[in-house]
C-alpha positions as CSV (number, residue, x, y, z in Angstrom):
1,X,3.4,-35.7,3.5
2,X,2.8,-37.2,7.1
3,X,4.6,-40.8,7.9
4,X,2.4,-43.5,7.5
5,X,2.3,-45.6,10.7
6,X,1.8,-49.3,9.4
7,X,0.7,-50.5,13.3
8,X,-1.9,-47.3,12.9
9,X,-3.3,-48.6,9.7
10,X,-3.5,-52.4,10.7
11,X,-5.5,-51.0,13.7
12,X,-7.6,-48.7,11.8
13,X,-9.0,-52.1,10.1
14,X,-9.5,-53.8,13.2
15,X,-11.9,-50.6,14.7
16,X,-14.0,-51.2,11.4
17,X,-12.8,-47.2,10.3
18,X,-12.4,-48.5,6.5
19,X,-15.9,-49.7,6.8
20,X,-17.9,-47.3,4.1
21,X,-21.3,-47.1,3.3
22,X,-23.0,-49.0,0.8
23,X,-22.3,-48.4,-3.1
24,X,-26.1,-46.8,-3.6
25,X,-25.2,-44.0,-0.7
26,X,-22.1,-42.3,-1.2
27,X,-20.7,-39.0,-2.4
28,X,-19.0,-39.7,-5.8
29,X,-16.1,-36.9,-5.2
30,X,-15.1,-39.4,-2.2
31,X,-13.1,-41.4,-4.6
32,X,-9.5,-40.8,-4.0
33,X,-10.6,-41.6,-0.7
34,X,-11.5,-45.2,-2.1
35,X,-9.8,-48.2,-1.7
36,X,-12.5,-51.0,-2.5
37,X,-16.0,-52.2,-3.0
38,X,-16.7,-55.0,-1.1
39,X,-20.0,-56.9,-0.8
40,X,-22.0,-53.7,-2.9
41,X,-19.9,-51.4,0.3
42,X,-17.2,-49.1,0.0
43,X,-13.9,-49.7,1.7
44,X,-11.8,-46.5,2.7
45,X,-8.3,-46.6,1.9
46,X,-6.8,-47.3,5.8
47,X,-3.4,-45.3,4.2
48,X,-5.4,-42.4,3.4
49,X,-7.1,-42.3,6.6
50,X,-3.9,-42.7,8.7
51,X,-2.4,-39.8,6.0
52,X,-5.0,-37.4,6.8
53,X,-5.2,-38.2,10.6
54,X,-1.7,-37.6,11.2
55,X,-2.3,-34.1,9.4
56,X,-5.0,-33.4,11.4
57,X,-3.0,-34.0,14.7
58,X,-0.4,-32.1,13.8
59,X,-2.5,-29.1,13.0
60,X,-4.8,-29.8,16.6
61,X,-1.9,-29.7,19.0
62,X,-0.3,-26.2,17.7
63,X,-3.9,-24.9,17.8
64,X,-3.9,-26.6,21.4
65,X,-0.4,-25.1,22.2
66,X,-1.5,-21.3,20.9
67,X,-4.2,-21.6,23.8
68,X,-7.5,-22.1,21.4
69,X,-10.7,-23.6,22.2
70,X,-11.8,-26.5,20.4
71,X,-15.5,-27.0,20.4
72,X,-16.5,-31.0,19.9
73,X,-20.0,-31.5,18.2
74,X,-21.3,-35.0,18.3
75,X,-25.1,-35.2,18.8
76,X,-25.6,-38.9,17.6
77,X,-26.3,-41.5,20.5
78,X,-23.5,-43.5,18.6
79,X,-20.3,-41.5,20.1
80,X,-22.2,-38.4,22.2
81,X,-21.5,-39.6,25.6
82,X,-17.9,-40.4,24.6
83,X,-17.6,-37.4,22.9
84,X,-18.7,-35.3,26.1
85,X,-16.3,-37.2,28.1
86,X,-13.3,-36.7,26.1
87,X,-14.3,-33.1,26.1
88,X,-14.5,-32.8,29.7
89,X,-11.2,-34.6,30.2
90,X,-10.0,-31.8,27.9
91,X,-11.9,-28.9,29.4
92,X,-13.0,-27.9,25.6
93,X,-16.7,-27.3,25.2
94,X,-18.9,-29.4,23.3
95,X,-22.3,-29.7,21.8
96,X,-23.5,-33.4,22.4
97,X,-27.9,-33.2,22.8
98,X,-28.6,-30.3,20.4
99,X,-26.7,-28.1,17.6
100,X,-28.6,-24.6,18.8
101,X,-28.5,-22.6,15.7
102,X,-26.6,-19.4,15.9
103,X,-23.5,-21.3,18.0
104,X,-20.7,-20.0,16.2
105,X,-22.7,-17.4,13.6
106,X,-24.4,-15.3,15.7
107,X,-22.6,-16.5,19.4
108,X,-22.0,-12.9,20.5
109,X,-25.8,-11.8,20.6
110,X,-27.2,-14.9,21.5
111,X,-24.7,-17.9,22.9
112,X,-23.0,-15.1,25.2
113,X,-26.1,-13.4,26.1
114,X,-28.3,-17.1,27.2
115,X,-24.7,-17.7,29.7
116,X,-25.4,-14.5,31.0
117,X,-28.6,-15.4,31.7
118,X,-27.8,-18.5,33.1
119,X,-25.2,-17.5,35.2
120,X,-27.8,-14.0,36.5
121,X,-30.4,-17.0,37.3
122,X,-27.6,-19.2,39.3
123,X,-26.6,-16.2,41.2
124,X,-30.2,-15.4,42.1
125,X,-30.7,-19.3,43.7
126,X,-28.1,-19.3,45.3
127,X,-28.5,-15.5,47.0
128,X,-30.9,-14.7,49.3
129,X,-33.3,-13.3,47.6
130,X,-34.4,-16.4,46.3
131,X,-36.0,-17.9,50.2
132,X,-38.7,-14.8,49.8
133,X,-40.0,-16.3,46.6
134,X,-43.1,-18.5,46.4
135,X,-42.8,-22.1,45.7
136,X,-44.2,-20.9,42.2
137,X,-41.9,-18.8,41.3
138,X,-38.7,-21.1,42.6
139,X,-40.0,-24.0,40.5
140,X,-40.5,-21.2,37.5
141,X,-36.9,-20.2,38.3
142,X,-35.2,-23.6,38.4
143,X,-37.2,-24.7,35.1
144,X,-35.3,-21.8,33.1
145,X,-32.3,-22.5,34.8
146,X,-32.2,-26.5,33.4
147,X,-33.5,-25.3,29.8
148,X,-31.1,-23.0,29.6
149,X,-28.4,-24.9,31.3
150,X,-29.7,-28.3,28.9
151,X,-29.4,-26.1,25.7
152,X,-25.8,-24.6,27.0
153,X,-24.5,-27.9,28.3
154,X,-20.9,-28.5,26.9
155,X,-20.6,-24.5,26.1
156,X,-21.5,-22.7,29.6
157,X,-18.2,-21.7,31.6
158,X,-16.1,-23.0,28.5
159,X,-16.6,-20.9,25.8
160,X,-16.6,-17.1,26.0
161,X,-16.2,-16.2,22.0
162,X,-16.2,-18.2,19.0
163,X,-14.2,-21.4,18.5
164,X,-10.6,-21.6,16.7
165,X,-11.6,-25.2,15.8
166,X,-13.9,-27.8,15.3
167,X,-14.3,-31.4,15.7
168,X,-17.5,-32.8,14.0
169,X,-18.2,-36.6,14.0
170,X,-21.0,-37.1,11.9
171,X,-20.8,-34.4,8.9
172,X,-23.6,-34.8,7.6
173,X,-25.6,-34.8,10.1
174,X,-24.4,-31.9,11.5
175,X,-24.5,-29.9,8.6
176,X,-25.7,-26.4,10.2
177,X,-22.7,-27.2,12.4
178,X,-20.6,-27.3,9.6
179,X,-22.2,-24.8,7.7
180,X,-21.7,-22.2,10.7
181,X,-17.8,-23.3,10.9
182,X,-17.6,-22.9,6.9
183,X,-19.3,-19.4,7.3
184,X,-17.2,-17.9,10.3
185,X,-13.7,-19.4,8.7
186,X,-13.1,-21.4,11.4
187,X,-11.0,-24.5,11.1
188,X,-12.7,-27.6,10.7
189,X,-11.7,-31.7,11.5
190,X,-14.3,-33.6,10.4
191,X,-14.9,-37.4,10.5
192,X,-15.7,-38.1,6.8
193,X,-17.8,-41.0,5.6
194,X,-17.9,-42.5,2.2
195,X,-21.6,-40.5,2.0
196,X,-20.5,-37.1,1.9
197,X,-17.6,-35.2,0.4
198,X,-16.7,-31.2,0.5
199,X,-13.6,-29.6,0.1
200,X,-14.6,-27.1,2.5
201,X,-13.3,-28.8,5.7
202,X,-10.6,-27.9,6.5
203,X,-9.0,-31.0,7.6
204,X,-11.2,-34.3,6.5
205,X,-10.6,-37.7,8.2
206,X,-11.6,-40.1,6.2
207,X,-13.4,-43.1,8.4
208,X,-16.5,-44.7,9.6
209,X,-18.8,-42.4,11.6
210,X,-21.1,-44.9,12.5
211,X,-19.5,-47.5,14.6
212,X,-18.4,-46.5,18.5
213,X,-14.4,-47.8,17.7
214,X,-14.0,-46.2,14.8
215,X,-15.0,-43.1,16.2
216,X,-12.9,-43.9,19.2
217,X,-10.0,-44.3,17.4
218,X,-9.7,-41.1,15.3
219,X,-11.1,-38.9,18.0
220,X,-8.5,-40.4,20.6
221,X,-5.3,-40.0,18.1
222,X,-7.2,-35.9,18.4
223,X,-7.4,-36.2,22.0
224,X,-3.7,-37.4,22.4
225,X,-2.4,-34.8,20.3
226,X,-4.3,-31.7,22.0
227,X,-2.9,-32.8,25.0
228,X,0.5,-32.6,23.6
229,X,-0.4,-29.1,22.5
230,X,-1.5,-28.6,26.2
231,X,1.2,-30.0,28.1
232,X,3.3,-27.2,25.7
233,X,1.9,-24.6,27.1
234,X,2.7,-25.7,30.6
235,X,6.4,-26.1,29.5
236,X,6.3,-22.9,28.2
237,X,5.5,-21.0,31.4
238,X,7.6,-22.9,33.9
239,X,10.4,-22.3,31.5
240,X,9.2,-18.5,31.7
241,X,9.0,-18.7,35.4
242,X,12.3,-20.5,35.8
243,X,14.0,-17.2,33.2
């Protein structure tokens, strides 16, 4: 069992993460979860949360360490922007404006193949073939280019094959996200409000997914620890280097 951090749970209260849904919307099998019903809500259990959390960090830096890509999904305008920047400051890919369906299920035959694309149409700008086309067909060009580049945003240049994790903020709402993770065995951290409840992912977080500071506060105790797993890695090869 993972050491519960007292300050970490006194802080978890303060970022509103033990603030649940109301009583009317919530998954019943959230219950162990459960700490209190306040004012017709549900309050999470700040000791479970913490519990969990640590887990989950644990688990996200060795993945880190062992070089595997972490894919964030966050397309609520509560959190995306954040998300996007905590991925960049990663370099991890992320889906922030759109779950495209066939991401992780199908990513071989149709993720892989619209980068190539991208990439094919990038080249073509940027070569000189592309000063002998008509004004048409430039503005035809670039058009493809930012649909495809809008629909890949987060994913081009970052992922090349299927995730080894994760990271969903709102599980409900991405449910084909989650569905596609569940599907292709693919280890899953999910942000887990009081209104939904599977025993599928892998490692559930139990918090608010609605406010900005809770969301902040799990996903930077994530972010902390996959840098942990990252800095590994560069420890590992200068002490290669230096044998």
């Amino acid at each position: 069992m993972a050491t519960i951090n007292k300050e970490a749970v006194k802080k978890s209260a303060n970022n509103n993460v033990i603030l649940g849904h109301s009583c009317k919307n919530w998954a019943p099998k959230n219950i162990n979860n459960l700490f209190a019903r306040v004012n017709k809500s549900y309050v999470i259990d700040p000791n479970v949360t913490i519990e969990k959390l640590a887990i989950a960090c644990e688990k996200i830096e060795e993945i880190a360490a062992n070089k595997g890509k972490i894919l964030f999904v966050c397309t609520k305008k509560i959190g995306s922007n954040y998300i996007k920047k905590v991925a960049d400051e990663l370099n991890m890919p992320n889906v922030t404006k759109k779950w495209f369906a066939g991401t992780i299920t199908n990513f071989v035959y149709v993720v892989k193949k619209m980068i190539k694309k991208s990439e094919t149409l990038n080249a073509i700008v940027e070569s000189n073939q592309y000063k002998f086309l008509s004004k048409k067909e430039q503005l035809i060009l670039k058009r493809g280019i930012a649909e495809k580049e809008k629909t890949l945003e987060g994913i081009n240049k970052k992922l090349y094959k299927t995730p080894n994790a994760i990271v969903i903020v709102d599980l409900l709402k991405e449910h084909n996200a989650f569905k596609e993770a569940v599907s292709n065995n693919i280890a899953i951290f999910g942000l887990m409000d009081t209104n939904f409840y599977s025993d599928k992912v892998t490692y559930p977080i139990p918090c608010n997914d609605d406010s900005l500071s809770s969301i902040t506060f799990v996903i930077e105790h994530l972010k902390n620890a996959i840098l942990k797993g990252l800095a590994r890695i560069k420890d590992n090869e200068t002490n290669e280097k230096a044998n």
